[in-house]
mmCIF file of the protein (N, C-alpha, C, O) and its ligand, coordinates in Angstrom:
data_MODEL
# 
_entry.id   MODEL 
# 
loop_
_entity.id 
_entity.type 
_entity.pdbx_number_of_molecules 
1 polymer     1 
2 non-polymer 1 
# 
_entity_poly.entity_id                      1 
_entity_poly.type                           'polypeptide(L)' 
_entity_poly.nstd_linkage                   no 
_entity_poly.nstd_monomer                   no 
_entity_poly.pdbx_seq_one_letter_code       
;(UNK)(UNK)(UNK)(UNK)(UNK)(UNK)(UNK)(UNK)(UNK)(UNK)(UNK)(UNK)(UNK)(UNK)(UNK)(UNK)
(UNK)(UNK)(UNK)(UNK)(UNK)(UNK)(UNK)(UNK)(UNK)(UNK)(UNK)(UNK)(UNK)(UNK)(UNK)(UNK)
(UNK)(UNK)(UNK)(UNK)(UNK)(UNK)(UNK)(UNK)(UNK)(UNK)(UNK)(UNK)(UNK)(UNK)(UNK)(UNK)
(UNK)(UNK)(UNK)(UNK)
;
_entity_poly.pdbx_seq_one_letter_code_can   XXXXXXXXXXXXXXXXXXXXXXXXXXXXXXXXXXXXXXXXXXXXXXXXXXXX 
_entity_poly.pdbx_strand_id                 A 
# 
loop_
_entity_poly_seq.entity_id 
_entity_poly_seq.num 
_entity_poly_seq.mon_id 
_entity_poly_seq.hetero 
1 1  UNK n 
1 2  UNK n 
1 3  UNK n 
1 4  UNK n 
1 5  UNK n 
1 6  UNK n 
1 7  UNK n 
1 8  UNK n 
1 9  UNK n 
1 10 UNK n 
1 11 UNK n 
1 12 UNK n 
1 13 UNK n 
1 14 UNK n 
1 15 UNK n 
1 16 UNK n 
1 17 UNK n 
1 18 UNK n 
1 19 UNK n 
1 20 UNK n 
1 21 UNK n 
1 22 UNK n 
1 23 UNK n 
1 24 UNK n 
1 25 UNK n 
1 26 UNK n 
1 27 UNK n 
1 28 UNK n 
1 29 UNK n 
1 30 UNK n 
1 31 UNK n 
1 32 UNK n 
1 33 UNK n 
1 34 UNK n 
1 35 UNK n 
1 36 UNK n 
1 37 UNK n 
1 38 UNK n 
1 39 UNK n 
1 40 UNK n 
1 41 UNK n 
1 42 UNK n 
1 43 UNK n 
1 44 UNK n 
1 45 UNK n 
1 46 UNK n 
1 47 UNK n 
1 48 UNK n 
1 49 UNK n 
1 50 UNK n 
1 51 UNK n 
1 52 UNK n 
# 
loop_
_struct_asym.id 
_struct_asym.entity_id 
A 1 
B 2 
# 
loop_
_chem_comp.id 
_chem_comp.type 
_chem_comp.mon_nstd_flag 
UNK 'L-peptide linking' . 
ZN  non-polymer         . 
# 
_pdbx_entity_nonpoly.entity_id   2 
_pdbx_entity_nonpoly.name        ? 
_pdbx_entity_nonpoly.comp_id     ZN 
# 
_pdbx_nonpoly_scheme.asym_id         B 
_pdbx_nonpoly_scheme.entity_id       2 
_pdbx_nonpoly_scheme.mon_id          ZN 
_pdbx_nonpoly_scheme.ndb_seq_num     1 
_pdbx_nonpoly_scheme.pdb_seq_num     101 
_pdbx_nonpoly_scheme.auth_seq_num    101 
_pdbx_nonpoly_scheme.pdb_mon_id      ZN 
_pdbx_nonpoly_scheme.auth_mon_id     ZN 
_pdbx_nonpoly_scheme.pdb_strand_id   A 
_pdbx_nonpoly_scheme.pdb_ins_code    . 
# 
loop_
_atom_site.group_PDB 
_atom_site.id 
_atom_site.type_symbol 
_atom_site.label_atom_id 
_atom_site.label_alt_id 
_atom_site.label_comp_id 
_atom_site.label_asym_id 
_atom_site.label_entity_id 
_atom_site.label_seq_id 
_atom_site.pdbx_PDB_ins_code 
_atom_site.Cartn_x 
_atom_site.Cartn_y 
_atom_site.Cartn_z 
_atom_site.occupancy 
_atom_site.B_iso_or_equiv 
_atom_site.pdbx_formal_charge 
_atom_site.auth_seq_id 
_atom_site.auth_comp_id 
_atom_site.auth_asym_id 
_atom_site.auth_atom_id 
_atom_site.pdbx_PDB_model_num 
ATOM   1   N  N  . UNK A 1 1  ? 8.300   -5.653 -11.540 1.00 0.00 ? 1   UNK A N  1 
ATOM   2   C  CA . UNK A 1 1  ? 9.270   -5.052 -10.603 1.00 0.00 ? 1   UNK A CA 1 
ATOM   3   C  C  . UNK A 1 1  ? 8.604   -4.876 -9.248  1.00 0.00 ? 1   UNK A C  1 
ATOM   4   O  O  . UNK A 1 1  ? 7.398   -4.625 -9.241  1.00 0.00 ? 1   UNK A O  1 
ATOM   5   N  N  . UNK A 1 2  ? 9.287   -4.986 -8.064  1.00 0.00 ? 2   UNK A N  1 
ATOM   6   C  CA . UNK A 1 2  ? 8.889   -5.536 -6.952  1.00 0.00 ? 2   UNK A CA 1 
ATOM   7   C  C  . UNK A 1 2  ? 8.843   -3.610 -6.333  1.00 0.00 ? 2   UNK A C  1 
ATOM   8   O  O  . UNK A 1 2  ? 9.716   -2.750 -6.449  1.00 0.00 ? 2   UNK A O  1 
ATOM   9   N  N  . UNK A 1 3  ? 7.423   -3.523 -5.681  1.00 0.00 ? 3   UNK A N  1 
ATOM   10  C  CA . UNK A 1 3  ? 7.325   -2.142 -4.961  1.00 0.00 ? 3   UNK A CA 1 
ATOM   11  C  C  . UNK A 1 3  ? 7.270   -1.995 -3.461  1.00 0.00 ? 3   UNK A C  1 
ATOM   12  O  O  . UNK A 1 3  ? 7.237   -3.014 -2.772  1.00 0.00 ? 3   UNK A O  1 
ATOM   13  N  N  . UNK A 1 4  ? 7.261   -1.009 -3.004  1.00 0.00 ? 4   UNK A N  1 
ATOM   14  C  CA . UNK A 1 4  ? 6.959   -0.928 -1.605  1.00 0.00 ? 4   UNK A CA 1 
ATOM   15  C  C  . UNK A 1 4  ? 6.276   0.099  -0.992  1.00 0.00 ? 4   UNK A C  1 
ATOM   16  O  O  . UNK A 1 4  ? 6.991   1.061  -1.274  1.00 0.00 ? 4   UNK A O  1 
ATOM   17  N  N  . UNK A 1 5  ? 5.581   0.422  -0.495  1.00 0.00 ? 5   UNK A N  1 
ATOM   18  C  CA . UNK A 1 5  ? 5.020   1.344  0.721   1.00 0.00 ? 5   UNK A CA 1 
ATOM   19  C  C  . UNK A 1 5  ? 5.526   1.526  1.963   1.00 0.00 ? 5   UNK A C  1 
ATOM   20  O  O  . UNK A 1 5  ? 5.261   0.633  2.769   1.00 0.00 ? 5   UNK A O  1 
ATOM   21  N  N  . UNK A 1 6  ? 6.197   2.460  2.349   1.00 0.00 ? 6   UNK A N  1 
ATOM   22  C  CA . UNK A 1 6  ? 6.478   2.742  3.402   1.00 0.00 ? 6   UNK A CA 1 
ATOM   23  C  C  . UNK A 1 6  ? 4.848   3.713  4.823   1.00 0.00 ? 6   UNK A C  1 
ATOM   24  O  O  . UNK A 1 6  ? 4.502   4.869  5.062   1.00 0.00 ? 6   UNK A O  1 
ATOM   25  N  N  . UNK A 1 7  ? 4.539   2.707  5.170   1.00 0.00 ? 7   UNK A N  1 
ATOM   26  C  CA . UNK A 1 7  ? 3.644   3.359  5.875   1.00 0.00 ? 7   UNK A CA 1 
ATOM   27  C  C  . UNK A 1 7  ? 3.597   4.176  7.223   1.00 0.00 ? 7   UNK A C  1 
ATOM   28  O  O  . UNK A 1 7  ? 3.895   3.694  8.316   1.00 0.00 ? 7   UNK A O  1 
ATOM   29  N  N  . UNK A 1 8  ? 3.285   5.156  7.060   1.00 0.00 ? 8   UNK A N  1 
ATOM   30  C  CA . UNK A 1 8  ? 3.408   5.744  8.443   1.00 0.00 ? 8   UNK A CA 1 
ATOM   31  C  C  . UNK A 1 8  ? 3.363   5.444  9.670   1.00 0.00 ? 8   UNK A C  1 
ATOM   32  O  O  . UNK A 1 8  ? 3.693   6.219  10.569  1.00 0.00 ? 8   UNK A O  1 
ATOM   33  N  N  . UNK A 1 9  ? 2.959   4.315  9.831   1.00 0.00 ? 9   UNK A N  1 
ATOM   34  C  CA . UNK A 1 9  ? 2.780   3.761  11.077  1.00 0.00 ? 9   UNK A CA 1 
ATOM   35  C  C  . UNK A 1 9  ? 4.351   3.020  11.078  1.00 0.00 ? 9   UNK A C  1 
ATOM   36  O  O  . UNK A 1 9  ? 4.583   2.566  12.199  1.00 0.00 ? 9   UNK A O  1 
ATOM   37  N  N  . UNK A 1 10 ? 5.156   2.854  10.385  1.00 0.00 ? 10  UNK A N  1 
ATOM   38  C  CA . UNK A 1 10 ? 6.118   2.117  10.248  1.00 0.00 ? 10  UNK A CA 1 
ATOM   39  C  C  . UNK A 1 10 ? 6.400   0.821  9.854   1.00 0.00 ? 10  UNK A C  1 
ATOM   40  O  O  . UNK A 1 10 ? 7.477   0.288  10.121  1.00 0.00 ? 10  UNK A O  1 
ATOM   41  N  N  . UNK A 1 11 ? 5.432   0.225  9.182   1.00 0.00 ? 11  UNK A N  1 
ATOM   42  C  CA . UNK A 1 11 ? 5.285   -0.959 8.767   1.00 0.00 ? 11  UNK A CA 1 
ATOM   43  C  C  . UNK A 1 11 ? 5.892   -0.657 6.567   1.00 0.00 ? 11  UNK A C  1 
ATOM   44  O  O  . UNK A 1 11 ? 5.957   0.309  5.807   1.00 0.00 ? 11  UNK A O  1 
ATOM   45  N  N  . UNK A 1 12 ? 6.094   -1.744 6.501   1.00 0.00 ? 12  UNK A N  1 
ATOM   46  C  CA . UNK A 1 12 ? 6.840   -1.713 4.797   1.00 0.00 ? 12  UNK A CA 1 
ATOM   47  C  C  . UNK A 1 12 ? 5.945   -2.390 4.379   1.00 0.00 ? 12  UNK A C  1 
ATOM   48  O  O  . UNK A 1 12 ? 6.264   -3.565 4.560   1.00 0.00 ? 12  UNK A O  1 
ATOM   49  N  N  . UNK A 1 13 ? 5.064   -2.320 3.952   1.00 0.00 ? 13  UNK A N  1 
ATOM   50  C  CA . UNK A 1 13 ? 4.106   -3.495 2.549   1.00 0.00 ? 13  UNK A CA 1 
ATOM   51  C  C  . UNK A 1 13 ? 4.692   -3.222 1.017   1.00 0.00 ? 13  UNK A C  1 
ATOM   52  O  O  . UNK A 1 13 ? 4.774   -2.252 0.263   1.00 0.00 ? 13  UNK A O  1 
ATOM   53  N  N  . UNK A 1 14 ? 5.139   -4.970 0.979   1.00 0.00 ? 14  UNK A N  1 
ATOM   54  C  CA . UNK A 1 14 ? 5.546   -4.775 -0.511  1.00 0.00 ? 14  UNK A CA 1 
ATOM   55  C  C  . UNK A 1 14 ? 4.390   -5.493 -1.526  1.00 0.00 ? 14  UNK A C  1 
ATOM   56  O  O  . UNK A 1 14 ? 3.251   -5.944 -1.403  1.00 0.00 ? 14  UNK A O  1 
ATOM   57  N  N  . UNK A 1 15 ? 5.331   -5.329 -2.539  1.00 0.00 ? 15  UNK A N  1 
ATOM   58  C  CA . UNK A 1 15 ? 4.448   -6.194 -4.014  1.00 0.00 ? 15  UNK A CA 1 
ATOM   59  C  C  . UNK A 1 15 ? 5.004   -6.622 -4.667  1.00 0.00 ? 15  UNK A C  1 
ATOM   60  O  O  . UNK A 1 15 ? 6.177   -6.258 -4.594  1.00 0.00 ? 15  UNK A O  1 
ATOM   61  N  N  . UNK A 1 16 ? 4.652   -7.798 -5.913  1.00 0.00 ? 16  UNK A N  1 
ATOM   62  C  CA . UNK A 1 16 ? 5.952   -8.154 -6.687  1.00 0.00 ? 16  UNK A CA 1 
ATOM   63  C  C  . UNK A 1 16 ? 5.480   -7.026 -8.064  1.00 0.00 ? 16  UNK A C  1 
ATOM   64  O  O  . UNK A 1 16 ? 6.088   -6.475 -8.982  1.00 0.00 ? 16  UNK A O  1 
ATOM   65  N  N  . UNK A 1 17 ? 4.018   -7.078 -7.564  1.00 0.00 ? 17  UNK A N  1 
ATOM   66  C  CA . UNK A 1 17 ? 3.599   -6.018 -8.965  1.00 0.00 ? 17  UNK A CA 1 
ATOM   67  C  C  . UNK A 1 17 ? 2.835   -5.183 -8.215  1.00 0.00 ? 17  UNK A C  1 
ATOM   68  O  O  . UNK A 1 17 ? 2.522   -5.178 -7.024  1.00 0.00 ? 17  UNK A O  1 
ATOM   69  N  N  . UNK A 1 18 ? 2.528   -4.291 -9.389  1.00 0.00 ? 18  UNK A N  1 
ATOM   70  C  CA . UNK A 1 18 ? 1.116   -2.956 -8.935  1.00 0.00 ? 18  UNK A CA 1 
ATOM   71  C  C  . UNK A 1 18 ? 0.048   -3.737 -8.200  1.00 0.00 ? 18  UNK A C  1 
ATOM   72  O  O  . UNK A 1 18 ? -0.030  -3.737 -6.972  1.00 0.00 ? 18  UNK A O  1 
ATOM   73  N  N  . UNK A 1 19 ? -0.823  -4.446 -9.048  1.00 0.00 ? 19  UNK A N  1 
ATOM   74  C  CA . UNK A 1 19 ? -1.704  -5.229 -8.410  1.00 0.00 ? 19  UNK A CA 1 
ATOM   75  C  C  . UNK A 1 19 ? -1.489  -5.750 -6.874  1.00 0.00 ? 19  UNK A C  1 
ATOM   76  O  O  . UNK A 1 19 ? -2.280  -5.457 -5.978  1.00 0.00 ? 19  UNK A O  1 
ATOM   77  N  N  . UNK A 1 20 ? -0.198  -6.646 -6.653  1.00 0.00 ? 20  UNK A N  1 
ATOM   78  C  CA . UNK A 1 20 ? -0.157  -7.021 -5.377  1.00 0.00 ? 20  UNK A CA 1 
ATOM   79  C  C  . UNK A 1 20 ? 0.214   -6.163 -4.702  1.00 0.00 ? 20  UNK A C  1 
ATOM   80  O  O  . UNK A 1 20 ? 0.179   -6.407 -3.496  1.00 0.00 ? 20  UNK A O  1 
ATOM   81  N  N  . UNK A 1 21 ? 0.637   -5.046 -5.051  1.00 0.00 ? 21  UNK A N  1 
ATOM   82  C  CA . UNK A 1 21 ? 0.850   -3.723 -3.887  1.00 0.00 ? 21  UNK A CA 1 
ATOM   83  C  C  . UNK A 1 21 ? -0.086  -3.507 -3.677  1.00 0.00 ? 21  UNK A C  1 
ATOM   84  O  O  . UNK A 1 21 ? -0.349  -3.446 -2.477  1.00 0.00 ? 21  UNK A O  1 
ATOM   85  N  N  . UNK A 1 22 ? -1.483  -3.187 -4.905  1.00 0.00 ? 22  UNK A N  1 
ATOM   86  C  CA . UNK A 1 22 ? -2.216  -2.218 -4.269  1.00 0.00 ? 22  UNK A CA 1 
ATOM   87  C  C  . UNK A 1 22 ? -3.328  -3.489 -3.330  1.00 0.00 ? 22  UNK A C  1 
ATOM   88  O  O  . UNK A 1 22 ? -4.183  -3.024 -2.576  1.00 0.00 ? 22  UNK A O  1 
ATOM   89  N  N  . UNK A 1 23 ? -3.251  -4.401 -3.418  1.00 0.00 ? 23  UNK A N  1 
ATOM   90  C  CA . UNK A 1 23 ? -4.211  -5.296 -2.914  1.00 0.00 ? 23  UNK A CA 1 
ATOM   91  C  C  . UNK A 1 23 ? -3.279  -5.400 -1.039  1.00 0.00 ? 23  UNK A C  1 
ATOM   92  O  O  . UNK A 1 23 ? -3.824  -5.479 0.063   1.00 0.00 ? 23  UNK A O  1 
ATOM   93  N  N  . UNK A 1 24 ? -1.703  -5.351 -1.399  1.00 0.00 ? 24  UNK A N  1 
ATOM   94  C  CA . UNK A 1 24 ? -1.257  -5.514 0.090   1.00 0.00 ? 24  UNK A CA 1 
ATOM   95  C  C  . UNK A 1 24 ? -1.768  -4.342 0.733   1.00 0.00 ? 24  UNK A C  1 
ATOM   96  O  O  . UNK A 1 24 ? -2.694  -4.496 1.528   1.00 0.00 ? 24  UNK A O  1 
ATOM   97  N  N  . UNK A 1 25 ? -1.370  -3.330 0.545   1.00 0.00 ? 25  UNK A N  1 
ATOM   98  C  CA . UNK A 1 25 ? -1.880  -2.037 0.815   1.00 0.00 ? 25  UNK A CA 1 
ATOM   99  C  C  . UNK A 1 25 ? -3.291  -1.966 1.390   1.00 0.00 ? 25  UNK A C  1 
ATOM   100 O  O  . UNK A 1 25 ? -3.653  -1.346 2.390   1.00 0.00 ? 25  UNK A O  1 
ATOM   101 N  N  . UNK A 1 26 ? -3.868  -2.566 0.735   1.00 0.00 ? 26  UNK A N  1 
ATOM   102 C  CA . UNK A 1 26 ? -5.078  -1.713 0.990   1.00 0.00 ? 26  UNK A CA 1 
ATOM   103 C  C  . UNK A 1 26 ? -5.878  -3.345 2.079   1.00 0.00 ? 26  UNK A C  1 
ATOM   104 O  O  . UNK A 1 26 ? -6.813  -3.188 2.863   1.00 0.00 ? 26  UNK A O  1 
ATOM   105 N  N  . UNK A 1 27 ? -5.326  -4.474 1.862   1.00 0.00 ? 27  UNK A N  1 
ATOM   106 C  CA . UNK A 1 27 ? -5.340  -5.263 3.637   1.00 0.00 ? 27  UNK A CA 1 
ATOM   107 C  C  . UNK A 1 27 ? -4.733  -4.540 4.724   1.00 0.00 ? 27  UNK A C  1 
ATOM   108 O  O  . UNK A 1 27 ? -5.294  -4.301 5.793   1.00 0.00 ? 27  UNK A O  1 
ATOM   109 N  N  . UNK A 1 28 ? -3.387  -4.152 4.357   1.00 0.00 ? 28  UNK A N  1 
ATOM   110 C  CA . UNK A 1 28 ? -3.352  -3.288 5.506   1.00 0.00 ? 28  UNK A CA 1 
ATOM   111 C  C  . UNK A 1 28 ? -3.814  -2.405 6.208   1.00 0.00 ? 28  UNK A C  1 
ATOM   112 O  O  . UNK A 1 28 ? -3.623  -2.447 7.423   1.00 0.00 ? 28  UNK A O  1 
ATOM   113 N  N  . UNK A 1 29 ? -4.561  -1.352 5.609   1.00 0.00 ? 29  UNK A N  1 
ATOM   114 C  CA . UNK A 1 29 ? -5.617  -0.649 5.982   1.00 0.00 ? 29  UNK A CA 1 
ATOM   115 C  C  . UNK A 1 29 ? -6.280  -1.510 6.627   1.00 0.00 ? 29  UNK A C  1 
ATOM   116 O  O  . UNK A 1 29 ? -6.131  -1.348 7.839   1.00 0.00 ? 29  UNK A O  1 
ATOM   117 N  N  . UNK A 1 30 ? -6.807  -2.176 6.420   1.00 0.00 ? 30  UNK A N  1 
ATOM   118 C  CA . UNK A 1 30 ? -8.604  -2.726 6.615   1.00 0.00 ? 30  UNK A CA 1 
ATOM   119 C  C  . UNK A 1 30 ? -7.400  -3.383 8.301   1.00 0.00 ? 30  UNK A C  1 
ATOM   120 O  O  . UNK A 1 30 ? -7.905  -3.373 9.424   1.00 0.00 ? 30  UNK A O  1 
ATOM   121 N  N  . UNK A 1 31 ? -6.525  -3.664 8.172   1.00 0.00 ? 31  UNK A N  1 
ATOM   122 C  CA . UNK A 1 31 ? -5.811  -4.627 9.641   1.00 0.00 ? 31  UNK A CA 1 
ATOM   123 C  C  . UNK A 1 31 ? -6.015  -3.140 10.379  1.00 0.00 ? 31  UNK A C  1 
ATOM   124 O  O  . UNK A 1 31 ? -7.065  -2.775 10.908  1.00 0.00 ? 31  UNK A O  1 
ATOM   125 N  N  . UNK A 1 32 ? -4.928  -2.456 10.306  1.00 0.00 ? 32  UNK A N  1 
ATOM   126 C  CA . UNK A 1 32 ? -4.139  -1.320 10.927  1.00 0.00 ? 32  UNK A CA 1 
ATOM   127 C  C  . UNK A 1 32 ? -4.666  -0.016 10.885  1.00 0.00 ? 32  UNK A C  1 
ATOM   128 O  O  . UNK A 1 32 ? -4.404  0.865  11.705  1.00 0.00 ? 32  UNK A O  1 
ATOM   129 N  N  . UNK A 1 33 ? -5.713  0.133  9.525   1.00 0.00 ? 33  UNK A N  1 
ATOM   130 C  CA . UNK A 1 33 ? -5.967  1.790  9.783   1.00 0.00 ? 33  UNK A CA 1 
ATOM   131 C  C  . UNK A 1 33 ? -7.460  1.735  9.315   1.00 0.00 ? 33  UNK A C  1 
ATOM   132 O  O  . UNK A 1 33 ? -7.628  2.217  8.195   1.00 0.00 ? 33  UNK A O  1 
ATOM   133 N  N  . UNK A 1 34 ? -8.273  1.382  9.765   1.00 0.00 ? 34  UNK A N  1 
ATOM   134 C  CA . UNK A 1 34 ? -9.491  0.852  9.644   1.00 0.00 ? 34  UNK A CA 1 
ATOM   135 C  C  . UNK A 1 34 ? -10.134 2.631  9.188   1.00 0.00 ? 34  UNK A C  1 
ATOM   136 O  O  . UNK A 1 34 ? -11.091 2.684  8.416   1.00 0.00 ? 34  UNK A O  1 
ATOM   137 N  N  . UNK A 1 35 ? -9.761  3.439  9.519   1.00 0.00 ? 35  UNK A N  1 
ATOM   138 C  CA . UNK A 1 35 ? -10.375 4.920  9.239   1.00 0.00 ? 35  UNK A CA 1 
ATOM   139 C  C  . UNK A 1 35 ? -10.188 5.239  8.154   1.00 0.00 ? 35  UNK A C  1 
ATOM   140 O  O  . UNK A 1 35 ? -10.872 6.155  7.698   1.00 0.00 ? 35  UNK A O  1 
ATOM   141 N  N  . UNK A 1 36 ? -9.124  4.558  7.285   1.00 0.00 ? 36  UNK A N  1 
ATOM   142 C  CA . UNK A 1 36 ? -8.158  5.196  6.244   1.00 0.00 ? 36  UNK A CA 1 
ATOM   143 C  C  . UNK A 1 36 ? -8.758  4.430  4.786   1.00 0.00 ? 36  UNK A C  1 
ATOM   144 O  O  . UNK A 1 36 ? -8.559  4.934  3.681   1.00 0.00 ? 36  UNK A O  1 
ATOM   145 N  N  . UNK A 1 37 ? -9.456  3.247  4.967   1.00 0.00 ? 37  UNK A N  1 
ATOM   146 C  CA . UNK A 1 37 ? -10.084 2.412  4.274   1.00 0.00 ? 37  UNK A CA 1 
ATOM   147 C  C  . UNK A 1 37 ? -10.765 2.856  3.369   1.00 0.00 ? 37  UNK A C  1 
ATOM   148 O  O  . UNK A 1 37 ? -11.615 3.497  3.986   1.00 0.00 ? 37  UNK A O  1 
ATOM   149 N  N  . UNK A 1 38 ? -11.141 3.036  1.560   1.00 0.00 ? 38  UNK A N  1 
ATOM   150 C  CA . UNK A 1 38 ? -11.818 3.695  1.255   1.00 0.00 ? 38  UNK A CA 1 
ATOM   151 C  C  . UNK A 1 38 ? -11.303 5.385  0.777   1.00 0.00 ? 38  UNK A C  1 
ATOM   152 O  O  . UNK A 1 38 ? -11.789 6.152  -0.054  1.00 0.00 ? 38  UNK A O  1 
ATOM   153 N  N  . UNK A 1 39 ? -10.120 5.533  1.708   1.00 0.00 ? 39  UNK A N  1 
ATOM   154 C  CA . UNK A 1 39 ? -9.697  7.626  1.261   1.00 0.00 ? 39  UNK A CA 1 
ATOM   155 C  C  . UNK A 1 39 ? -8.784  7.275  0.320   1.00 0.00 ? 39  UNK A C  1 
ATOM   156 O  O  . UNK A 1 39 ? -8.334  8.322  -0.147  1.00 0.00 ? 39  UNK A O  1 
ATOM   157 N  N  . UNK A 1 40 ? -8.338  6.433  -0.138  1.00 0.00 ? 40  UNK A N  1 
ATOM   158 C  CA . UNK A 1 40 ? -7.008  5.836  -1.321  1.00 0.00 ? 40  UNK A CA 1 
ATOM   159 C  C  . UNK A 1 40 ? -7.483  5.140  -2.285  1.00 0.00 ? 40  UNK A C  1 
ATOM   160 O  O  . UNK A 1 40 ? -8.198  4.138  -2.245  1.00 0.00 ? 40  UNK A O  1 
ATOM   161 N  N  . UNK A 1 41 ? -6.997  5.790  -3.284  1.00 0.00 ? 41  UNK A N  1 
ATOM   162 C  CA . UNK A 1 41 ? -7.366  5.505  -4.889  1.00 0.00 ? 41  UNK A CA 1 
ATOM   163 C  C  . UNK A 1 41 ? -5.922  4.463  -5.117  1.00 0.00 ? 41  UNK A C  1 
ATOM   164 O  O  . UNK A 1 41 ? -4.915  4.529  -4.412  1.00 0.00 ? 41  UNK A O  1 
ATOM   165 N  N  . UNK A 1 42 ? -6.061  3.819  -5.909  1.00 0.00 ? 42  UNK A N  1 
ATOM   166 C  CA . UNK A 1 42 ? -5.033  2.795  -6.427  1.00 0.00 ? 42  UNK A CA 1 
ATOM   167 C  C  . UNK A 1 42 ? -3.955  3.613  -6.973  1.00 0.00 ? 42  UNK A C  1 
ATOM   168 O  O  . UNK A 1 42 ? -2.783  3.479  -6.622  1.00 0.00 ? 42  UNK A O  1 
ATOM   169 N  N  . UNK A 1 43 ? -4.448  4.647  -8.022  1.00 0.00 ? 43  UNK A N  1 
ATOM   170 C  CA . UNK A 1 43 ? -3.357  6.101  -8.493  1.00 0.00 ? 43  UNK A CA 1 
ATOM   171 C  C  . UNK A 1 43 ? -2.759  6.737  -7.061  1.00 0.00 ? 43  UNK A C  1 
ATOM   172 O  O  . UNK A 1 43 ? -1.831  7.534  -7.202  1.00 0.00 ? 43  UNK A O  1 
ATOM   173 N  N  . UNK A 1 44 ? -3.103  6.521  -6.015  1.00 0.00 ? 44  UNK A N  1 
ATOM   174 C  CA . UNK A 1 44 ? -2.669  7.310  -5.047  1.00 0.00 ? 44  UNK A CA 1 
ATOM   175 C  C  . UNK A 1 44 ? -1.650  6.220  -4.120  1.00 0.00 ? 44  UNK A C  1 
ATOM   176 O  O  . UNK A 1 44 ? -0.472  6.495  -3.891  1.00 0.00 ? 44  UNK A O  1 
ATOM   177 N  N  . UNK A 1 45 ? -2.234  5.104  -3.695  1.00 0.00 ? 45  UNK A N  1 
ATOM   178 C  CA . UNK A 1 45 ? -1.300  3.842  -3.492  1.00 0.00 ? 45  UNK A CA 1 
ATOM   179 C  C  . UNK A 1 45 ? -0.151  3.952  -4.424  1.00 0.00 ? 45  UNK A C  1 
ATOM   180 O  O  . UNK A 1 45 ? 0.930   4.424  -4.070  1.00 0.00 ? 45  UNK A O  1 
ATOM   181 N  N  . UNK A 1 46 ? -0.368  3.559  -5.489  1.00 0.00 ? 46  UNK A N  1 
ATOM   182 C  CA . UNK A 1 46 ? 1.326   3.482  -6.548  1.00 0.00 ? 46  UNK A CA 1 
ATOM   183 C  C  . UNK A 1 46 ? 1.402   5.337  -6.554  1.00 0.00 ? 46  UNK A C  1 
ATOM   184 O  O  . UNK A 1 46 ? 1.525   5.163  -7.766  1.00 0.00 ? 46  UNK A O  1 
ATOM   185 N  N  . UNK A 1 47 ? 1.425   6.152  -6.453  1.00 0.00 ? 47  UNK A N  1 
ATOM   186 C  CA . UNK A 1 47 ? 2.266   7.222  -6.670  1.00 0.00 ? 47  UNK A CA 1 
ATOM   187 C  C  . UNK A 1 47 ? 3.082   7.221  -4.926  1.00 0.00 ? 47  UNK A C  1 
ATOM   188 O  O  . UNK A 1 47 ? 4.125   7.867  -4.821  1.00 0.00 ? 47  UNK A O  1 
ATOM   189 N  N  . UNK A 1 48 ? 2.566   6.527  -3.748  1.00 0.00 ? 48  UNK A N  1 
ATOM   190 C  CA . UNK A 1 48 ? 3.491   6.201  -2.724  1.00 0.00 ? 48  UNK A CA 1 
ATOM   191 C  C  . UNK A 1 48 ? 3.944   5.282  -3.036  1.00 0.00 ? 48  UNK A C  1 
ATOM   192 O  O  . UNK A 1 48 ? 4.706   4.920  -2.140  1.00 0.00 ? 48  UNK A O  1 
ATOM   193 N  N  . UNK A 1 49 ? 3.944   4.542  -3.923  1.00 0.00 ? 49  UNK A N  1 
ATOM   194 C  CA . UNK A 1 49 ? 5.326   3.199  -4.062  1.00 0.00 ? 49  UNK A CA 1 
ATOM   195 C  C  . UNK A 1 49 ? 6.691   3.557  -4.654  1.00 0.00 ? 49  UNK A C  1 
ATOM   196 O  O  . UNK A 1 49 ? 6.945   4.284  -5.614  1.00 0.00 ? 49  UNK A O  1 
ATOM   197 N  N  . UNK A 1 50 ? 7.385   2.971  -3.967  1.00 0.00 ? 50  UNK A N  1 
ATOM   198 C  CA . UNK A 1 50 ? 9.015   3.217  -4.655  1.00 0.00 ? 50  UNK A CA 1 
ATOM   199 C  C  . UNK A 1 50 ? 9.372   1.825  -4.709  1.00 0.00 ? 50  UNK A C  1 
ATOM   200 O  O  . UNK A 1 50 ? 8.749   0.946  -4.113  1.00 0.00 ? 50  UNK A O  1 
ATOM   201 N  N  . UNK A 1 51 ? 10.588  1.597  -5.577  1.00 0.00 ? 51  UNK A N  1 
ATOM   202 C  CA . UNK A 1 51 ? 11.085  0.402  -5.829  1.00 0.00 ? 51  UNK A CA 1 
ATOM   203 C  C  . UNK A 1 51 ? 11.617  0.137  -4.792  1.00 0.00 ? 51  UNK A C  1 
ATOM   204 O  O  . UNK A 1 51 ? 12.236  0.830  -3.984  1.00 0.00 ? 51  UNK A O  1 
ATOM   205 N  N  . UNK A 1 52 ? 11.262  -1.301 -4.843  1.00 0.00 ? 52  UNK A N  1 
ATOM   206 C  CA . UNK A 1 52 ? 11.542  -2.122 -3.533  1.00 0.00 ? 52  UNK A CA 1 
ATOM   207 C  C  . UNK A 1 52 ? 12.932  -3.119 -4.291  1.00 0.00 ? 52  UNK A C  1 
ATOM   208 O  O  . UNK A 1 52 ? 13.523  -3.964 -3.619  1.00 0.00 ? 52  UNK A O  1 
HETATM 209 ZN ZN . ZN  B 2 .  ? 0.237   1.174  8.570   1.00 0.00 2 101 ZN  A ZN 1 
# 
């Protein structure tokens, strides 16, 4: 089932699964929030995902 992140900066990163969420997710960081890199656990990525 396909997820999403709504990120504060206003950008949507999805996934078709956990895995590719938490792997989109956490490129995005490393692009966009270079500080934030590292403070997010994968349990913490998917408890911000909602169905996409
Ligand atoms: Zn962002």
């Amino acid at each position: 089932m396909a997820k999403q992140v709504n990120c504060p900066c206003g950008e949507t990163v999805r996934g078709e699964t956990d895995d590719e969420l938490v792997t989109n997710v956490e490129a995005h960081m490393q692009d966009k929030h270079p500080e934030m890199v590292g403070t997010m656990s994968r349990g913490q990525i998917l408890d911000m995902a909602q169905e996409a």
